[in-house]
C-alpha positions as CSV (number, residue, x, y, z in Angstrom):
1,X,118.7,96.5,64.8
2,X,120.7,93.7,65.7
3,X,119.1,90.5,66.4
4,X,121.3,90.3,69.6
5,X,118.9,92.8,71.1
6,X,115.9,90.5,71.3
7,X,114.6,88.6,73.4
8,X,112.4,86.0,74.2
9,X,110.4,85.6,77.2
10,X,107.5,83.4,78.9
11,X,104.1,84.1,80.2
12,X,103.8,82.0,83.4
13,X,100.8,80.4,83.2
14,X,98.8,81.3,87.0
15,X,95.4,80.5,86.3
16,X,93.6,77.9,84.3
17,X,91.3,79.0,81.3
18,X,90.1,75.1,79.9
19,X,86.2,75.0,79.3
20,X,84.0,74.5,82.3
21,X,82.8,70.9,81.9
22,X,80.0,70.6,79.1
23,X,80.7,73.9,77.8
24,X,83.1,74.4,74.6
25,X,84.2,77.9,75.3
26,X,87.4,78.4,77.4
27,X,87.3,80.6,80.5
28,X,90.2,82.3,79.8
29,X,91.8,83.1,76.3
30,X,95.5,82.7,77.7
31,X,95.1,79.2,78.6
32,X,92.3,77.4,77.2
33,X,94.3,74.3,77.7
34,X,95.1,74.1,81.1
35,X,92.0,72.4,83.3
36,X,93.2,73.4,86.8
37,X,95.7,75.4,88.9
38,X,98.8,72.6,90.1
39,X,102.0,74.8,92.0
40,X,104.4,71.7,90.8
41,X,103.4,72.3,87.8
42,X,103.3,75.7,87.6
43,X,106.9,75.8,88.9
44,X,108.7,73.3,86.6
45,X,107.2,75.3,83.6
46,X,109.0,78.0,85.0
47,X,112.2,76.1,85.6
48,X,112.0,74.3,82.2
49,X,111.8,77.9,80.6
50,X,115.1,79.0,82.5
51,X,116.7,76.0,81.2
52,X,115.4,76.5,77.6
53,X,117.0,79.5,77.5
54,X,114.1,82.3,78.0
55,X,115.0,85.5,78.9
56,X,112.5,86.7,81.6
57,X,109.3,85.0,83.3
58,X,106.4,87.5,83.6
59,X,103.1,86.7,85.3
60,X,100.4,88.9,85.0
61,X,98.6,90.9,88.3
62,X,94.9,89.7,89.2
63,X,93.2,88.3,91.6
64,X,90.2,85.6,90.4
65,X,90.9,85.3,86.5
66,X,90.4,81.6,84.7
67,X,88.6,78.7,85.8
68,X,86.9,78.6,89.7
69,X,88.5,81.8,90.0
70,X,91.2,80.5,91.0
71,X,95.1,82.9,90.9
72,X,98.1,83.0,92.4
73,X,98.7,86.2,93.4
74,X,101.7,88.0,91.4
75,X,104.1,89.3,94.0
76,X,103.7,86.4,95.9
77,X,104.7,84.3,93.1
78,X,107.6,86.3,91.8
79,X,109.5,86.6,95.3
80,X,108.9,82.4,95.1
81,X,110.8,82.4,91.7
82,X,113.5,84.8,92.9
83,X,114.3,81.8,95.5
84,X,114.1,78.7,92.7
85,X,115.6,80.1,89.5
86,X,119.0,81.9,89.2
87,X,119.3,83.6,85.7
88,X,116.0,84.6,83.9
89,X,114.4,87.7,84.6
90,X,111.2,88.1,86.8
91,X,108.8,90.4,85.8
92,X,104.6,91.9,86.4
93,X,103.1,92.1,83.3
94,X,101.9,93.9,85.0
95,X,101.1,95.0,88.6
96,X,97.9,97.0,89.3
97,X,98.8,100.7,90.6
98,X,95.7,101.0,92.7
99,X,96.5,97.4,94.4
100,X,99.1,98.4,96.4
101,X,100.6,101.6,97.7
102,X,103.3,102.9,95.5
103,X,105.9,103.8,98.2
104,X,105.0,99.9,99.5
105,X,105.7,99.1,95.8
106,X,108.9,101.0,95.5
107,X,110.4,99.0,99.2
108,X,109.4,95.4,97.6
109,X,110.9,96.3,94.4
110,X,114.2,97.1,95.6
111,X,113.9,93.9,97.9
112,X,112.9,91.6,95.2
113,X,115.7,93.1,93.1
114,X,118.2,92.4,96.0
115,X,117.0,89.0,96.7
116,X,116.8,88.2,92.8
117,X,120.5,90.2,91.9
118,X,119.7,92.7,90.1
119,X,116.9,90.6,87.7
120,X,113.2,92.0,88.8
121,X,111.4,94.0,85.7
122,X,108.6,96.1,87.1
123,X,105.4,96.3,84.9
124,X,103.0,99.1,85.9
125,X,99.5,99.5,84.6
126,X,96.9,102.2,85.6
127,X,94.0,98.8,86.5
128,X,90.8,98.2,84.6
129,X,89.6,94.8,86.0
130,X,86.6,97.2,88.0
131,X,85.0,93.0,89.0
132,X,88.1,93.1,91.1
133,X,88.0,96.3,92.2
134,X,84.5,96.0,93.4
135,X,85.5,92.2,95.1
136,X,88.6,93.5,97.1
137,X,86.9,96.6,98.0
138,X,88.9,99.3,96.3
139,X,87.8,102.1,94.6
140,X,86.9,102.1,91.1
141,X,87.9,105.6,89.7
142,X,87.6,106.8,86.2
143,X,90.0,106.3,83.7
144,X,91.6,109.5,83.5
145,X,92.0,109.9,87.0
146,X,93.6,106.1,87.2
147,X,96.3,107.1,84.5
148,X,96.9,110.3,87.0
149,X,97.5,108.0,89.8
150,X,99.7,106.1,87.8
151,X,101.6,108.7,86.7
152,X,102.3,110.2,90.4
153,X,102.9,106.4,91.8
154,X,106.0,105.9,89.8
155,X,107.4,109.2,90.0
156,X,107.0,108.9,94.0
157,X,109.2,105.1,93.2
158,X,111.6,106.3,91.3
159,X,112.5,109.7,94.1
160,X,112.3,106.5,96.7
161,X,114.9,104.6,94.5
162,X,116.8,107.4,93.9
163,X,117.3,109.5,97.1
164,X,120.9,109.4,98.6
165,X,121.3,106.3,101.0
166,X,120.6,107.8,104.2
167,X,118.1,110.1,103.6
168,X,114.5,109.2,103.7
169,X,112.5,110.2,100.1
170,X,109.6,113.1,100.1
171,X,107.2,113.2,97.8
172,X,103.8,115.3,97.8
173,X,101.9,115.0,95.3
174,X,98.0,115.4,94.7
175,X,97.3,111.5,95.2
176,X,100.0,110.4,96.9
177,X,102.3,111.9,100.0
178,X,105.5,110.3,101.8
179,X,107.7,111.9,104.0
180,X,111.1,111.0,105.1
181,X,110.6,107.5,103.3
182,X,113.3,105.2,103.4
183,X,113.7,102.5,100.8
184,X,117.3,100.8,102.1
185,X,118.8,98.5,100.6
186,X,118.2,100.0,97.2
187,X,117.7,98.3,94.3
188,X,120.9,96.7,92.8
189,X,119.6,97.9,89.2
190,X,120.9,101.3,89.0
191,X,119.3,103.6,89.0
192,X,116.6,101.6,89.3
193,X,114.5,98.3,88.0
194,X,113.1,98.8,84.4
195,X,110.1,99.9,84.1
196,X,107.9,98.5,82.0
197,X,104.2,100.7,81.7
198,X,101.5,98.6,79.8
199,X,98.1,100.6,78.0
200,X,97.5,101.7,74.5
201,X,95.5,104.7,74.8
202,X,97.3,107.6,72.6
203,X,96.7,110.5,74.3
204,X,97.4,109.7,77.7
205,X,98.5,106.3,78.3
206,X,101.1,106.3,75.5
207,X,102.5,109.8,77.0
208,X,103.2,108.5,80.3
209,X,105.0,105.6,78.7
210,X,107.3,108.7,77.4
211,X,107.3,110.0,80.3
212,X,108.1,107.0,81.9
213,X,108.6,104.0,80.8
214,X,111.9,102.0,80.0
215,X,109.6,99.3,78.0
216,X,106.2,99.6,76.7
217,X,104.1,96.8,76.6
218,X,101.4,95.7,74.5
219,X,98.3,93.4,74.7
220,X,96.2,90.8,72.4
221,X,94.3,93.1,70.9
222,X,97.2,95.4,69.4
223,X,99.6,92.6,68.0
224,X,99.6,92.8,64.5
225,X,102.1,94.6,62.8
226,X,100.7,97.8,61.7
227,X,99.2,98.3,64.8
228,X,102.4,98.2,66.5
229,X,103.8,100.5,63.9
230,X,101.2,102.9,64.6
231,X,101.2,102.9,68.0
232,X,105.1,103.0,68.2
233,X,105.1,105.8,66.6
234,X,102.4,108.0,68.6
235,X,104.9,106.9,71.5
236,X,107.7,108.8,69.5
237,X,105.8,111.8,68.8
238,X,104.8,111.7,72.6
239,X,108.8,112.0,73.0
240,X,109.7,114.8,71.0
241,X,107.0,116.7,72.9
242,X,108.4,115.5,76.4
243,X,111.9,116.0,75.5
244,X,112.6,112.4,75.6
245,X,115.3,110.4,73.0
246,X,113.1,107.8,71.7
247,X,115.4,104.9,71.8
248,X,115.9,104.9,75.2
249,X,112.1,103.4,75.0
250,X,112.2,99.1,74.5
251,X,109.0,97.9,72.6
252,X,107.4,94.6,73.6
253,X,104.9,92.0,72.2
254,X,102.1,90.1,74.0
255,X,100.4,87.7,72.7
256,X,99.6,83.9,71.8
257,X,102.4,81.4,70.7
258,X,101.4,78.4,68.6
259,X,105.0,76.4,67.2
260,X,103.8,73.2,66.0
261,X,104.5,71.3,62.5
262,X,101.4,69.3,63.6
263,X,98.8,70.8,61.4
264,X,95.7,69.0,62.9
265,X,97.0,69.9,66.7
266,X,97.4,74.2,65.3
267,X,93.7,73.6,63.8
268,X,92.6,72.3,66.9
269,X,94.4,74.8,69.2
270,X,92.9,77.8,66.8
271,X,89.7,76.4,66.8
272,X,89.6,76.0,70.4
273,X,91.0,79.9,70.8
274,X,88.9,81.8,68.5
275,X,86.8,83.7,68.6
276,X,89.0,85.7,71.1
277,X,86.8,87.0,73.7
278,X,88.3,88.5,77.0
279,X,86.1,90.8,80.0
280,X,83.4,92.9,78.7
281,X,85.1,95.7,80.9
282,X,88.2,95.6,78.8
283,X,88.4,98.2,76.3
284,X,89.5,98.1,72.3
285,X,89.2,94.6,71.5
286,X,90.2,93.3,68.1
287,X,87.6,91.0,66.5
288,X,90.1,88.1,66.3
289,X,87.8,85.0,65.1
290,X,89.3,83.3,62.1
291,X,92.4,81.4,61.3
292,X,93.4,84.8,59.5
293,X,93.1,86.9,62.3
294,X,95.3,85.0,64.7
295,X,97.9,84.8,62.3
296,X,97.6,88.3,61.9
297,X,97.6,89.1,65.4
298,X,99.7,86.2,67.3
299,X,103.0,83.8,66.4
300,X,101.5,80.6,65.2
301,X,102.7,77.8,62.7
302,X,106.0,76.1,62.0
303,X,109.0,77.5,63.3
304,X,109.7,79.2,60.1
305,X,106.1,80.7,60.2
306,X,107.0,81.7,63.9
307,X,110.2,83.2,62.8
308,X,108.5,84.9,59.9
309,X,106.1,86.6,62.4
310,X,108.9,87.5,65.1
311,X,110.8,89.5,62.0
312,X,108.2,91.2,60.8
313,X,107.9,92.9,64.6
314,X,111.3,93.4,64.5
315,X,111.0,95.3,61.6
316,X,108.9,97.8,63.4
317,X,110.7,97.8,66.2
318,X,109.6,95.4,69.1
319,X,112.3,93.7,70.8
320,X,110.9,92.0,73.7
321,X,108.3,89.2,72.7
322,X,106.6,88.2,75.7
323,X,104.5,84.7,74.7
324,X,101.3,82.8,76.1
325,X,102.1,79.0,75.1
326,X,98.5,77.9,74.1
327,X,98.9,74.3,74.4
328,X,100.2,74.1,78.0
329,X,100.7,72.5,79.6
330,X,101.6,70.5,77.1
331,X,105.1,72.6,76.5
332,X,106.4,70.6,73.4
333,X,105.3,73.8,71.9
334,X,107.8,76.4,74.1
335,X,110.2,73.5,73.7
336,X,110.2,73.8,69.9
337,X,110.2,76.9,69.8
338,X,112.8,77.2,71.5
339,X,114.7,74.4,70.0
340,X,114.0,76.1,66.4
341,X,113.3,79.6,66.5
342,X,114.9,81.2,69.2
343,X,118.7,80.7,68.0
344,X,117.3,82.4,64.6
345,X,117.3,85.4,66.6
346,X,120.8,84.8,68.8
């Protein structure tokens, strides 16, 4: 693989996870730095990352995560940065199915991707946050019949996308209907945006990203290298059964991004981190609570450390490496990095 292929890209910070005054444990794992929720803020880190040279901007799709509960909401946020950036890529990493209708989804995609030229990545999950759920007053369904949903939803987008101009899209499925369903203008992305589908579970999950998906993505949890491996190659076998050719699939990483030659500011930031502990309801998590484990399972050190990590992914065939900069927002970190490691990769 060349390394022209990869790319680097930034998790936009849209909650705050610092400790609750007198407590030591941060609210949220993804920003254990960052004490409260400031738009300025949150939209020159965005604008410093397009001028550092990062490839895409993702922000993730809830409602009350981190500190006070407080969240800006994704697809609000995304149609602002399609207005104040020009080049990097905007993506949900990514946007709960049972949120929003999918045929609503499919009409903002394509006018995001219009407004944006051409530079929206859509990241689709199946949901799990069931506090949310429960809050906003949707239904909670099992897992299995979430994934199903899924699985209908974008095949109902991709028919909207794809219909002749003109003619209105029909789709009836079990969970979903639309008739005569025009999506104009279309997308500028032909045929469509990528689609990225998030989720590890192997039997289902990972076959609708065959299915599917132009990009899986991964979480936390299933970082480290021989769990991408694995899982990688369950998505492959998932192919052959599907009929699909595996490298039309992109694989991404997720995770925590510490570049720092300070040593006392990484033991701070790991001490700070770990143990990683994220919502009971979230399934499969790693037990991630020494200075071992977050090197196994994140990008943290030096630059060459960083690089290190990045190249042993690569070897296993992730090319997207999507990054949480802990120490925001303090961003000498993303700076470094990108200062250092990206053009090791370029």
């Amino acid at each position: 693989m060349s390394t022209n292929d990869v790319s680097f890209e930034f998790n936009v910070p849209v909650f705050a996870g610092a400790p609750d005054e007198g407590d030591d444990e941060p609210v949220h794992r993804d920003t254990p730095q960052l004490e409260g929720l400031d738009w300025d803020q949150t939209k020159e880190s965005i604008l410093l990352a397009e001028e550092l040279g990062f490839d895409a901007a993702w922000a993730p799709d809830h409602l009350m995560l981190g500190r006070d509960h407080a969240e800006y909401e994704v697809w609000t946020l995304l149609s602002a940065m399609a207005g104040f950036t020009e080049d990097i890529n905007l993506g949900s990493l990514v946007l709960c199915n049972d949120y929003r209708n999918p045929a609503l989804v499919a009409k903002m995609a394509a006018t995001l991707d219009v407004i944006s030229d051409g530079r929206l990545e859509l990241g689709l999950g199946a949901g799990w946050h069931d506090g949310e759920y429960e809050a906003y007053g949707w239904e909670y369904r099992d897992g299995f019949e979430r994934l199903m949903r899924l699985d209908e939803g974008i095949r109902l987008m991709k028919e909207m996308w794809t219909t002749d101009a003109g003619e209105g899209a029909t789709f009836d499925g079990d969970r979903y209907q639309i008739e005569d369903a025009h999506c104009e203008p279309g997308p500028v992305q032909d045929p469509h945006p990528p689609i990225l589908v998030g989720g590890q579970g192997e039997q289902v999950t990972l076959k609708l990203v065959a299915k599917h998906a132009d990009v899986w993505n991964t979480d936390v949890f299933n970082g480290d290298v021989e769990t991408l491996e694995h899982k990688i190659g369950v998505i492959e076998d998932h192919c052959e059964t599907v009929g699909r050719d595996p490298d039309e699939i992109e694989y991404s990483w997720d995770g925590h991004v510490i570049c720092t030659r300070d040593e006392e500011k990484l033991e701070d930031l790991i001490d700070l981190m770990t143990p990683i502990q994220f919502e009971e309801e979230y399934q499969d998590q790693a037990p991630i609570e020494t200075v071992e484990d977050a090197r196994e399972y994140f990008v943290i050190g030096t630059p060459e450390e960083c690089a290190e990590a990045i190249e042993e992914r690569i070897d296993v065939g992730v090319t997207k490496f999507q990054g949480w900069f802990i120490d925001f927002p303090d961003t000498s970190g993303m700076e470094l990095f990108a200062d250092e490691v990206i053009p090791q990769f370029s």
